[in-house]
MDTraj code that builds the backbone (N, CA, C; nanometers):
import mdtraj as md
import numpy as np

residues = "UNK UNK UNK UNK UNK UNK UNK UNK UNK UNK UNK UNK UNK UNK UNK UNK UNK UNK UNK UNK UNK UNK UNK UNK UNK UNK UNK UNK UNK UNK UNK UNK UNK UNK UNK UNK UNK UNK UNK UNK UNK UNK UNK UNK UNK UNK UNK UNK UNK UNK UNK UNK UNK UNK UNK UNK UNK UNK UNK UNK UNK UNK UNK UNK UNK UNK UNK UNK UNK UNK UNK UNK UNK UNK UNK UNK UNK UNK UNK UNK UNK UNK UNK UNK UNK UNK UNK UNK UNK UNK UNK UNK UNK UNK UNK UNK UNK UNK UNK UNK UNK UNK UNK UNK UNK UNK UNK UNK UNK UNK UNK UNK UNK UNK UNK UNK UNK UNK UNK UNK UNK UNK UNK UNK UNK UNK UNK UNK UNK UNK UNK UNK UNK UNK UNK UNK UNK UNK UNK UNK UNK UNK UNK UNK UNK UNK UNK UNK UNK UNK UNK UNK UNK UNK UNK UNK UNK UNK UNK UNK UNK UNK UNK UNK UNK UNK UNK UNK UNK UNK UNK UNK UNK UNK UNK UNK UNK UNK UNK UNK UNK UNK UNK UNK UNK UNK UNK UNK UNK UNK UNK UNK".split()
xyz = np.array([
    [9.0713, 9.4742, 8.3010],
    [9.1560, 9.5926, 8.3045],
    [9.1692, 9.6382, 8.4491],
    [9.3050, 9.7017, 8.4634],
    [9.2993, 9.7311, 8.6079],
    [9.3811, 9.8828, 8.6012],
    [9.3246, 9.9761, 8.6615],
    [9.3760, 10.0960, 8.6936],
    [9.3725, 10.1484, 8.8362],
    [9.5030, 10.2281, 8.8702],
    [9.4843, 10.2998, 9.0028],
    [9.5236, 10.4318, 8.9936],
    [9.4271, 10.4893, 9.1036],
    [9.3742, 10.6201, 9.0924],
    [9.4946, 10.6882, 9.1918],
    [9.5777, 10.7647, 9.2207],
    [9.6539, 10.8060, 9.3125],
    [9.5030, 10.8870, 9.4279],
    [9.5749, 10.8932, 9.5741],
    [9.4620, 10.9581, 9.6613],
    [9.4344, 11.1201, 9.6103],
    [9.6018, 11.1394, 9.5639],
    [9.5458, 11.3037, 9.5355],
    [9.4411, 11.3116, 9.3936],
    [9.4720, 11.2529, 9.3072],
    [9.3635, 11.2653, 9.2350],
    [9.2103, 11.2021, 9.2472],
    [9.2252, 11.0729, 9.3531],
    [9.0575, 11.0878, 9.4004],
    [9.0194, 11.1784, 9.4816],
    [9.0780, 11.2859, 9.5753],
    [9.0435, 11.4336, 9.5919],
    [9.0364, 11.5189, 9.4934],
    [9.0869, 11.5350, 9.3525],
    [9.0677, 11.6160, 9.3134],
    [8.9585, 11.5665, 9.2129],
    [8.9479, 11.4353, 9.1444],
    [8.8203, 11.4041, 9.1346],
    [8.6621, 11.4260, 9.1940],
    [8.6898, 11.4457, 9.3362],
    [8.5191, 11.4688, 9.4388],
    [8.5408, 11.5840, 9.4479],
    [8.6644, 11.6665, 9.4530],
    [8.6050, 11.8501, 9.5160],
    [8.6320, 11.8672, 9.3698],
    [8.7028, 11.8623, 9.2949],
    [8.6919, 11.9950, 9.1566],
    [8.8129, 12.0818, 9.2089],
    [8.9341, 12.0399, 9.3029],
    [9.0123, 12.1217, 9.3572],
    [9.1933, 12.0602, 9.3343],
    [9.2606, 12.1027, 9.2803],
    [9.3729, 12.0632, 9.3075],
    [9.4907, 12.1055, 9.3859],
    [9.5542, 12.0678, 9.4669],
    [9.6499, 12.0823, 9.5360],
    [9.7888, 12.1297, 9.4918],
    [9.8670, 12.1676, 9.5288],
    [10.0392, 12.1584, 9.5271],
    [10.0841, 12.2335, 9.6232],
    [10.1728, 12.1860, 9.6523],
    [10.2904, 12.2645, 9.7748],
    [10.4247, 12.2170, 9.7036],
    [10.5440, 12.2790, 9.7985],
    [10.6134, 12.2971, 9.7473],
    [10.6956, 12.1653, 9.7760],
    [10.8105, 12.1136, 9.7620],
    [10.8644, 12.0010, 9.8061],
    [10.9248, 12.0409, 9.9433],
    [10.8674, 11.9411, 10.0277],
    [10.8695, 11.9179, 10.2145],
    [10.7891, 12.0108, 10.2535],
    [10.7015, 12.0962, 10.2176],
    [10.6687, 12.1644, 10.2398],
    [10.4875, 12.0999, 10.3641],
    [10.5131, 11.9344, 10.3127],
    [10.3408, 11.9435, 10.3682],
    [10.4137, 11.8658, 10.4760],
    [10.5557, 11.8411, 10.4441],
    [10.6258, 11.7529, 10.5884],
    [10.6442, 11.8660, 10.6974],
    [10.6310, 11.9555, 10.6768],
    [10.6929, 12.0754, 10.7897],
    [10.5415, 12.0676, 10.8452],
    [10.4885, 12.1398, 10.7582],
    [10.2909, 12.1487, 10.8085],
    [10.2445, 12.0130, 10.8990],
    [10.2428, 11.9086, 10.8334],
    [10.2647, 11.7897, 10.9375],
    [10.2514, 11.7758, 11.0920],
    [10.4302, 11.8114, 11.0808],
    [10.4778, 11.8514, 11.2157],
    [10.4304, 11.9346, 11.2923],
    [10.4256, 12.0894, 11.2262],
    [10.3780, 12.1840, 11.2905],
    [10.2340, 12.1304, 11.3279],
    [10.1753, 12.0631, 11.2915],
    [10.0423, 12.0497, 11.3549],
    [10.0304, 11.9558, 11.4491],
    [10.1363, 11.8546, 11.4190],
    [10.1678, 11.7508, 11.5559],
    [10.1428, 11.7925, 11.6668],
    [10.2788, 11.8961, 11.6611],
    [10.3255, 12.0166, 11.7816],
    [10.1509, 12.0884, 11.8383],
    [10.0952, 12.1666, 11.7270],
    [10.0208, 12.2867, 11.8018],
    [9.8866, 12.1696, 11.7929],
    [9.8613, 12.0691, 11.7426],
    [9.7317, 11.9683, 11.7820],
    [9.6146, 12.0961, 11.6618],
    [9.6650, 12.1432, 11.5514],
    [9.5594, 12.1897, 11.5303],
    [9.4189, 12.1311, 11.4895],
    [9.4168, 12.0267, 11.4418],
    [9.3316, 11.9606, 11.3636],
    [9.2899, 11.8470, 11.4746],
    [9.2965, 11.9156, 11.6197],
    [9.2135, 11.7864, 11.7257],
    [9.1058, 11.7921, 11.7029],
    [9.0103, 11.7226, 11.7480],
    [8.8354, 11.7174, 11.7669],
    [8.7666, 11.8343, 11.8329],
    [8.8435, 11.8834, 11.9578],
    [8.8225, 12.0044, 12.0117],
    [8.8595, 12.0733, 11.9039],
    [8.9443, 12.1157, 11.8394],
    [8.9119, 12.2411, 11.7677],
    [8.8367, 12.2086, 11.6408],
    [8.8553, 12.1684, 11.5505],
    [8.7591, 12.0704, 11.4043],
    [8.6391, 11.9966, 11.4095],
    [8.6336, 11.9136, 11.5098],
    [8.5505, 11.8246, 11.5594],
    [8.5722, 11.6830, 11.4932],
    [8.4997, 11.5574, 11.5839],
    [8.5456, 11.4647, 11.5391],
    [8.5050, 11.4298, 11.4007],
    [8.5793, 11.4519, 11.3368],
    [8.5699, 11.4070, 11.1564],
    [8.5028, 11.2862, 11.1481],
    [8.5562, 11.1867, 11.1853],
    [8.4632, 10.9976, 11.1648],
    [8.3445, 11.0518, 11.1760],
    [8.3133, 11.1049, 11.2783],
    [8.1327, 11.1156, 11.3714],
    [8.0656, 11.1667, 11.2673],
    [8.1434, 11.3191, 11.2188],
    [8.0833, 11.3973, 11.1455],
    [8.0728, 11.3814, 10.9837],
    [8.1352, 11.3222, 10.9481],
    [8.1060, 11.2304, 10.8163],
    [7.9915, 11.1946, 10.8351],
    [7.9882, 11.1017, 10.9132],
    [7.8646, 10.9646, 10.9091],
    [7.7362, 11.0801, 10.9260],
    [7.7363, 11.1564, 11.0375],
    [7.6093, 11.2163, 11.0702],
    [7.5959, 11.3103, 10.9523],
    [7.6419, 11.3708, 10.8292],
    [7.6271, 11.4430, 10.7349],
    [7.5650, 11.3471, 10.6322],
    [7.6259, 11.2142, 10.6432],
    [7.5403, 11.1444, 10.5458],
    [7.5751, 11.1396, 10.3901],
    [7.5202, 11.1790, 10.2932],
    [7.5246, 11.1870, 10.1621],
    [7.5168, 11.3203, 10.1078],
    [7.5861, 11.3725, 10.0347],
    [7.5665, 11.4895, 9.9560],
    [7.7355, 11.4942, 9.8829],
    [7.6887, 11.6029, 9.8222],
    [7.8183, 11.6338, 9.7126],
    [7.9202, 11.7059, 9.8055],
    [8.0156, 11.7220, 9.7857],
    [8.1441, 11.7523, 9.8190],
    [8.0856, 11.9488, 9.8437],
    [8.0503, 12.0055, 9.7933],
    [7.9641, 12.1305, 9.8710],
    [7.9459, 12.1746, 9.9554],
    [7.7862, 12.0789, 9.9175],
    [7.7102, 12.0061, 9.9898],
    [7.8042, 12.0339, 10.1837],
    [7.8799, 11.9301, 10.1567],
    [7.9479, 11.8825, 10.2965],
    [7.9996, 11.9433, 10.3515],
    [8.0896, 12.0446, 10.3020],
    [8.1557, 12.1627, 10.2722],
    [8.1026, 12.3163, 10.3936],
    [7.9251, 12.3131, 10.3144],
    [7.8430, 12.3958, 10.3413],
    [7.7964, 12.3652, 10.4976],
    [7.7776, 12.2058, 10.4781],
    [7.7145, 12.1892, 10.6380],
    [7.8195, 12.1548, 10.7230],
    [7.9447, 12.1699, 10.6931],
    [8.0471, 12.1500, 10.7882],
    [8.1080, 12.2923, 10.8105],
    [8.0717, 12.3919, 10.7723],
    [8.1123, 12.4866, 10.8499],
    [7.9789, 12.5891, 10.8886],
    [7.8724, 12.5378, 10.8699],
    [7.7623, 12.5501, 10.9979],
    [7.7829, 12.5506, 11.0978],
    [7.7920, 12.4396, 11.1273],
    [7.8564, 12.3638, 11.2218],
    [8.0031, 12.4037, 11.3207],
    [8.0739, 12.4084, 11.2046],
    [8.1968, 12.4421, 11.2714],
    [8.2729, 12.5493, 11.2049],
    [8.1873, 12.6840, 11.2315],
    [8.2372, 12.8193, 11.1836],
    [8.3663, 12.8684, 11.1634],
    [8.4390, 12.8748, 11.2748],
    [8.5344, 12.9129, 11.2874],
    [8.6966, 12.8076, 11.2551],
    [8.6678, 12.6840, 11.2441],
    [8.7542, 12.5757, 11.2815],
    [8.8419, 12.5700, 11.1984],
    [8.8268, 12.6284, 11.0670],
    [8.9235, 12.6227, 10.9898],
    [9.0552, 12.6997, 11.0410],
    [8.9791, 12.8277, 11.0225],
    [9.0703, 12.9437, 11.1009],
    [9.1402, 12.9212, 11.2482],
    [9.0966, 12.8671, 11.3104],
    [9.1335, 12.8247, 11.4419],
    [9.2838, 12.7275, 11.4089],
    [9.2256, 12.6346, 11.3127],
    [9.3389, 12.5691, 11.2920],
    [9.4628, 12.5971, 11.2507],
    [9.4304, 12.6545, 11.1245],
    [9.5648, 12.7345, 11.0414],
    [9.6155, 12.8488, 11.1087],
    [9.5643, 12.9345, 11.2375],
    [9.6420, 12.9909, 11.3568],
    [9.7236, 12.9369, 11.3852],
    [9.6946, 12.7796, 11.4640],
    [9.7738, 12.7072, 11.5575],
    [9.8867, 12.6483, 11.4567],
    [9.8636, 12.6197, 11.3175],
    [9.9682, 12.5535, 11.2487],
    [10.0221, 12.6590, 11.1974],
    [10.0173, 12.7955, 11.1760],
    [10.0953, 12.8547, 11.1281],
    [10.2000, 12.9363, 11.2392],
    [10.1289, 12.9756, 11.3465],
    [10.2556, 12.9853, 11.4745],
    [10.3581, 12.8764, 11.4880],
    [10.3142, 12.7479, 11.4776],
    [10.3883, 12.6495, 11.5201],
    [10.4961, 12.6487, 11.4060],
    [10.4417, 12.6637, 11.3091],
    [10.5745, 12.6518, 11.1401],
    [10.6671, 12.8287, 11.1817],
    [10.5647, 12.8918, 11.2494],
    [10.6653, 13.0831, 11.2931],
    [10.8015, 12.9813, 11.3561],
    [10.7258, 12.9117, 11.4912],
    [10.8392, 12.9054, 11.5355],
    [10.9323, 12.7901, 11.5552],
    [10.9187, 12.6635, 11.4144],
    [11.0125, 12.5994, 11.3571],
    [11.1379, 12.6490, 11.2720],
    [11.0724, 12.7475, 11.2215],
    [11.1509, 12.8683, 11.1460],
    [11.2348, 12.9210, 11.2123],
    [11.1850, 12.9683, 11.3336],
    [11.2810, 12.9909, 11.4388],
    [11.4183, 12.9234, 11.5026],
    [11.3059, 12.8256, 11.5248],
    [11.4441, 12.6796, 11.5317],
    [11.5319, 12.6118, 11.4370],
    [11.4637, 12.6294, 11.3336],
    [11.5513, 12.6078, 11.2120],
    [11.6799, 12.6458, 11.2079],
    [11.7224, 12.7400, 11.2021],
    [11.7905, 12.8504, 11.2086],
    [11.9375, 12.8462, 11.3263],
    [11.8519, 12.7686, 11.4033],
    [11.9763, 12.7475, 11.4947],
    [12.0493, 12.6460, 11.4774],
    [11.9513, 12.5546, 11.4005],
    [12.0296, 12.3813, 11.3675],
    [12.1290, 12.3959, 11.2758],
    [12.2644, 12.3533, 11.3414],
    [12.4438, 12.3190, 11.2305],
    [12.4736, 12.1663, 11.2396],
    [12.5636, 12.1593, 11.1914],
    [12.6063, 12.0299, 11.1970],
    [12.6507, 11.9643, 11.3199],
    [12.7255, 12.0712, 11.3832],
    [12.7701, 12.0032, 11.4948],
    [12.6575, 11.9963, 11.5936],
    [12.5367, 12.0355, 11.6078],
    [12.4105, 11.9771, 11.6602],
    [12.3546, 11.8856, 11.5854],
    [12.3467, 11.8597, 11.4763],
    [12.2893, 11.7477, 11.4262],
    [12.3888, 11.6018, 11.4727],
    [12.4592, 11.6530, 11.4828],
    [12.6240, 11.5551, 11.4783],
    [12.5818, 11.4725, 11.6422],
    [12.5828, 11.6037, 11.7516],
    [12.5345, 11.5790, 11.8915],
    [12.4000, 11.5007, 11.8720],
    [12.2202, 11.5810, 11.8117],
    [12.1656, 11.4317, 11.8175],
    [12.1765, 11.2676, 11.8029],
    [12.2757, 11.3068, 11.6532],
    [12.2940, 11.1335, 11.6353],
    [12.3126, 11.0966, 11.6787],
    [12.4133, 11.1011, 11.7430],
    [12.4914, 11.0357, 11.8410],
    [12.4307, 11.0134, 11.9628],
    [12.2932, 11.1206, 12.0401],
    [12.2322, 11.0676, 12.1323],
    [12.1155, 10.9816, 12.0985],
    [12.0822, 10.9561, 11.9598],
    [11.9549, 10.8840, 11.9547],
    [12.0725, 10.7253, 11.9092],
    [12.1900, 10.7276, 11.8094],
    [12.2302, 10.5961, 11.8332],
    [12.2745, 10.5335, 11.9372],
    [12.3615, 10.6164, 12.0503],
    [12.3933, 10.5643, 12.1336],
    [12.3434, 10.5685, 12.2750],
    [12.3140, 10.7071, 12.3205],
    [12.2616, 10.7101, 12.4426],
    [12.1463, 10.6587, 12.4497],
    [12.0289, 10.7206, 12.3618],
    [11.9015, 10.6503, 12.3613],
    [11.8828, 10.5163, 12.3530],
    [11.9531, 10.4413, 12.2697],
    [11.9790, 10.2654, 12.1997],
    [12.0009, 10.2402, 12.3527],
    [12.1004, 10.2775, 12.4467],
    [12.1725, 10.2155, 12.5164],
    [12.0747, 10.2106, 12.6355],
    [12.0005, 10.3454, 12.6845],
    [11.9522, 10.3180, 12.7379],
    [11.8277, 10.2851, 12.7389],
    [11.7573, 10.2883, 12.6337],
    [11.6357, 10.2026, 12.5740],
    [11.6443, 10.0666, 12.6576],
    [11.7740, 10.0549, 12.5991],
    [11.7654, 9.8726, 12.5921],
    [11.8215, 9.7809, 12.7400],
    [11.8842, 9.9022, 12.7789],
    [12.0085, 9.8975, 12.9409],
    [11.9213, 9.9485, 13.0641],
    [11.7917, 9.9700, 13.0527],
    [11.6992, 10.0729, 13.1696],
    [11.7167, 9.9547, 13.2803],
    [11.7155, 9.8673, 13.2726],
    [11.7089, 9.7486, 13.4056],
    [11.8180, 9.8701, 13.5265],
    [11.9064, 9.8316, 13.4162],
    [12.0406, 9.8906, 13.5924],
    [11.9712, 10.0378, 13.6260],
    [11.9249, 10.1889, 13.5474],
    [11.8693, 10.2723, 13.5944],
    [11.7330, 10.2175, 13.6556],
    [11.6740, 10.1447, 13.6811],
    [11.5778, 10.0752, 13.7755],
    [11.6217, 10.0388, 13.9338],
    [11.7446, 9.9575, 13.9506],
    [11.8153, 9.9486, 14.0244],
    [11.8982, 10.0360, 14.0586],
    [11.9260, 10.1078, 13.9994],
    [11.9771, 10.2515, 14.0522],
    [11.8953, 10.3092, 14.1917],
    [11.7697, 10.3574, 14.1194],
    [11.7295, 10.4664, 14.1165],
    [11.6065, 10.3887, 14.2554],
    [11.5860, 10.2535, 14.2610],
    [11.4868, 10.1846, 14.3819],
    [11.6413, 10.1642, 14.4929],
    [11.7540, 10.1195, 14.4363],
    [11.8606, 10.1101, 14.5606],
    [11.8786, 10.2313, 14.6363],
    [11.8981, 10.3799, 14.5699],
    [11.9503, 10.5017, 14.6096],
    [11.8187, 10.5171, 14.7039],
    [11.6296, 10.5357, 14.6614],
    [11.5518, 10.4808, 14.7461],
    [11.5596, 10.4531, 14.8701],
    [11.6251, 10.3428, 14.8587],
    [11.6124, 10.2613, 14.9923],
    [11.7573, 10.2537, 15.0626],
    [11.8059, 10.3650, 15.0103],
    [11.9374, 10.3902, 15.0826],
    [12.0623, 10.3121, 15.0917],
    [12.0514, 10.1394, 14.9602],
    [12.1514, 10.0803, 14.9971],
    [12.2292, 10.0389, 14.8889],
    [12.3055, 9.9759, 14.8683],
    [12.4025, 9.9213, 14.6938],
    [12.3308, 9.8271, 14.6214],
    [12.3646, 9.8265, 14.5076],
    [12.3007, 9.7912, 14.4058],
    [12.4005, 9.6960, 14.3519],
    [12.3636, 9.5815, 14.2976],
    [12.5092, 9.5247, 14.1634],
    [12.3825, 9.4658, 14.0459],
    [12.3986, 9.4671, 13.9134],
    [12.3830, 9.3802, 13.8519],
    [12.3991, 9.2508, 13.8414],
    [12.2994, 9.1134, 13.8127],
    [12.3144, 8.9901, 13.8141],
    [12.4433, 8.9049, 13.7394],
    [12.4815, 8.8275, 13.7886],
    [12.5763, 8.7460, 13.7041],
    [12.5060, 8.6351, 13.6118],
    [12.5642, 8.5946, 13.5027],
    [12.5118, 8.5425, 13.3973],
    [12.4192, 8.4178, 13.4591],
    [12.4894, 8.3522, 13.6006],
    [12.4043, 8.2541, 13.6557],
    [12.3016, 8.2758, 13.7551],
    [12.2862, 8.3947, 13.7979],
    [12.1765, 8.4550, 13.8331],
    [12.0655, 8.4769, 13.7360],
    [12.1243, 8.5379, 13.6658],
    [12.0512, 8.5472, 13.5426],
    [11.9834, 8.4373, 13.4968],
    [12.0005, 8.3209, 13.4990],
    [11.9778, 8.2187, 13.4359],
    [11.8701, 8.1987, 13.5466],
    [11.8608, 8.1865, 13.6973],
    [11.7780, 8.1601, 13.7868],
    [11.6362, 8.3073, 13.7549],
    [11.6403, 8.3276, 13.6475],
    [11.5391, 8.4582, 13.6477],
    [11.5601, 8.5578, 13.7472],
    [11.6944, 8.6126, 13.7804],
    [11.7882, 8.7190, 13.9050],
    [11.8075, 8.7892, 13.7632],
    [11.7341, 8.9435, 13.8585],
    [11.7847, 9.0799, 13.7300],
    [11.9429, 9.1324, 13.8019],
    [11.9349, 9.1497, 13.9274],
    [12.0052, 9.2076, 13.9867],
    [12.0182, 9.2076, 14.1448],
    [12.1110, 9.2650, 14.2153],
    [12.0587, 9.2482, 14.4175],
    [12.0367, 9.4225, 14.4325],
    [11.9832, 9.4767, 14.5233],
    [11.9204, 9.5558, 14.5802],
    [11.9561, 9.5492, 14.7546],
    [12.0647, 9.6170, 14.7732],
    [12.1044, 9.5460, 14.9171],
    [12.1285, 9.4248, 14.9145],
    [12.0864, 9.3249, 15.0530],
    [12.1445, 9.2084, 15.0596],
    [12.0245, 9.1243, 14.9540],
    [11.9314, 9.2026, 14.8838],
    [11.8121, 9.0990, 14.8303],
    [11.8060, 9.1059, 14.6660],
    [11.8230, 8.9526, 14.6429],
    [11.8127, 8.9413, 14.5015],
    [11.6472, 9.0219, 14.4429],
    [11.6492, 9.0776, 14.3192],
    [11.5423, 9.1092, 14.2745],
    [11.5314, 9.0877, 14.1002],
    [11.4079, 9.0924, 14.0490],
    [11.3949, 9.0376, 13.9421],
    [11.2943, 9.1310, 13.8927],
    [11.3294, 9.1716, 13.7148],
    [11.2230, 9.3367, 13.6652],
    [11.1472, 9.2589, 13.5976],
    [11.0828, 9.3076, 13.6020],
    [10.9501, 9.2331, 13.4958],
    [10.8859, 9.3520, 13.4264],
    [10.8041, 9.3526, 13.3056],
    [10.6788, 9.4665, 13.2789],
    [10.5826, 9.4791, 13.3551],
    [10.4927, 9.5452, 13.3578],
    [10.3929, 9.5539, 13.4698],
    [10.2669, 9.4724, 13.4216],
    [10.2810, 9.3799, 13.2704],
    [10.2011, 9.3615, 13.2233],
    [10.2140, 9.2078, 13.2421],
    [10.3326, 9.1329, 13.3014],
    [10.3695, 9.0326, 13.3679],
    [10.2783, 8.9471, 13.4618],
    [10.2264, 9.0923, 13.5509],
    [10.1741, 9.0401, 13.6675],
    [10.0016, 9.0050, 13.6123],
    [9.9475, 9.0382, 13.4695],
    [9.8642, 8.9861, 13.4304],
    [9.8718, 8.7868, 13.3783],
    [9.9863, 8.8177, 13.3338],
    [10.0310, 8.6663, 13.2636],
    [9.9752, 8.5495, 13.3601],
    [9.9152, 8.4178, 13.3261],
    [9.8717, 8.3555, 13.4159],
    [9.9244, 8.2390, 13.4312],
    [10.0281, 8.2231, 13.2655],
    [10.0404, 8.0933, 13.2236],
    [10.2005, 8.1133, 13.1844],
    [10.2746, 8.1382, 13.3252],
    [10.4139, 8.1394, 13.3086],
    [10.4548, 7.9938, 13.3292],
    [10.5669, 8.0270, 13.2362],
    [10.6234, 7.8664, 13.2503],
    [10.7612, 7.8744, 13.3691],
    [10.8059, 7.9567, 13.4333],
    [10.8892, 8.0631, 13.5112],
    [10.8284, 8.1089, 13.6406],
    [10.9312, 8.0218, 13.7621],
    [10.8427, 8.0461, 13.9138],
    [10.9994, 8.1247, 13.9582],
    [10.9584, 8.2668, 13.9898],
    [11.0520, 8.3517, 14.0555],
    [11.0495, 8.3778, 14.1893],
    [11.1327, 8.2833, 14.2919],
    [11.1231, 8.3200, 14.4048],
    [11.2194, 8.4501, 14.4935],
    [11.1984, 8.5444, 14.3992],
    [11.2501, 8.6816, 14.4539],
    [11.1769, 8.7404, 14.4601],
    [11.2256, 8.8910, 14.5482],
    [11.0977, 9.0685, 14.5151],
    [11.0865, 9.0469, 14.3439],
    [10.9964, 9.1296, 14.3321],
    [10.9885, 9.1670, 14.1568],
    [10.9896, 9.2727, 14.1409],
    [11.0495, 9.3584, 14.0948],
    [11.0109, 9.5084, 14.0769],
    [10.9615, 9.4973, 13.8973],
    [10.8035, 9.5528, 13.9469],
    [10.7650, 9.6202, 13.7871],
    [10.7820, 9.6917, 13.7230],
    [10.7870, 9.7235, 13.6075],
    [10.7929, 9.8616, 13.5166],
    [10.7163, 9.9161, 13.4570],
    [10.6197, 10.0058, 13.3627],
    [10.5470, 10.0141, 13.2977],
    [10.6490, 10.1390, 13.1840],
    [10.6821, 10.1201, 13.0698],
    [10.6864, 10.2295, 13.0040],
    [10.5925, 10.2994, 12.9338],
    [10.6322, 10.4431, 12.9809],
    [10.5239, 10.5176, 12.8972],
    [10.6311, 10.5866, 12.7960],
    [10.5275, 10.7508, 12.7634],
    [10.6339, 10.7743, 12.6729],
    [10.7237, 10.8917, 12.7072],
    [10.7021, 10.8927, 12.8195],
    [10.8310, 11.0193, 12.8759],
    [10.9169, 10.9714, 13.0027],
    [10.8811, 10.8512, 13.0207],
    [10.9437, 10.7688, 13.1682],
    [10.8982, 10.6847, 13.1895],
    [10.9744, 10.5602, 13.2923],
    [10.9253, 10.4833, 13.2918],
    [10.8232, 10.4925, 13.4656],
    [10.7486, 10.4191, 13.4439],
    [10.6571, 10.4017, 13.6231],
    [10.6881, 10.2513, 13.6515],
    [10.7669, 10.2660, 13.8229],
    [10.7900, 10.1473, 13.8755],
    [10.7088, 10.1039, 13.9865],
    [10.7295, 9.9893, 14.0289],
    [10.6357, 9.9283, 14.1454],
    [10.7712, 9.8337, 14.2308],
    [10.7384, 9.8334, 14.3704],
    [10.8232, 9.7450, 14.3619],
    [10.7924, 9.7424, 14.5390],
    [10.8288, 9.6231, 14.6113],
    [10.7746, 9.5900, 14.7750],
    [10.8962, 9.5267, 14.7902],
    [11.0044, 9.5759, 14.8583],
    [11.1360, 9.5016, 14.8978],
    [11.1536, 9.5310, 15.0489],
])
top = md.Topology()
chain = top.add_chain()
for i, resn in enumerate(residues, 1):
    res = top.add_residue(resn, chain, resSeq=i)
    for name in ("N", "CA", "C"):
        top.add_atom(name, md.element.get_by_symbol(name[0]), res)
traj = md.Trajectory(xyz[None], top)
């Protein structure tokens, strides 16, 4: 025989407690806590650690010695997530269509485009740098591993994680300019 237990009812199986919210309602909370970080380690503490070091006992039990421990943390938390849902509410409120209309359109196209197109803002932005013109590679440059010229000098982008690689099958005799993306910009390197 085979049965499965949904997660909410193996929580409400160990505490004796059942849940409900309303519909989207734990997707907003979610977020809002994304945003205000309520439930970090600094404010809660690290949960994994504190499991293990509590050990065995009943759902109470755990209950009891986790807010020994961490008196205030509940409250601390549901502060930070409930300002943060004040002022989604806030923002809510301002969102119409014709802003929703404007994101789409910057996450299909502008973002897509330049997600995927950042080479030439690389060359942009190291040519303006160094004070001189920029062009993108031609398809047979391209083919010679040429991203683009940089003044009179061919150059070629790589990740920054490139210059670890040991076992290229690809000998580039140009500058290289690196990249690293993070998640709010990218960080370049580059010796031309």
């Amino acid at each position: 025989m085979k049965i499965k237990i949904p997660n909410t009812e193996i929580q409400e199986l160990l505490s004796g407690k059942g849940y409900e919210y309303p519909k989207y309602s734990t997707q907003i909370m979610n977020l809002a806590n994304q945003n205000a970080q309520g439930t970090r380690p600094r404010i809660v503490g690290q949960m994994s650690e504190l499991i293990q070091e509590f050990g065995s006992g009943s759902m109470n039990e755990w209950e009891s010695w986790y807010l020994n421990r961490y008196p205030d943390a509940i409250d601390l938390a549901t502060e930070r997530v409930f300002n943060m849902v004040e002022e989604l509410k806030k923002s809510i409120v301002l969102i119409d269509k014709k802003m929703i209309r404007e994101w789409v359109e910057e996450l299909i196209v502008v973002k897509t485009y330049a997600g995927l197109k950042f080479q030439e803002a690389i060359l942009k932005k190291v040519s303006a740098e160094l004070q001189v013109e920029y062009r993108l590679a031609t398809p047979e440059e391209e083919a010679q591993g040429i991203d683009g010229m940089i003044g009179s000098r061919f150059v070629s982008i790589k990740p920054i994680t490139y210059k670890t690689m040991n076992e290229l099958s690809e000998h580039i005799d140009v500058p290289i300019i690196y990249y690293e993306k993070k998640k709010s910009e990218i960080v370049i390197e580059f010796n031309i």
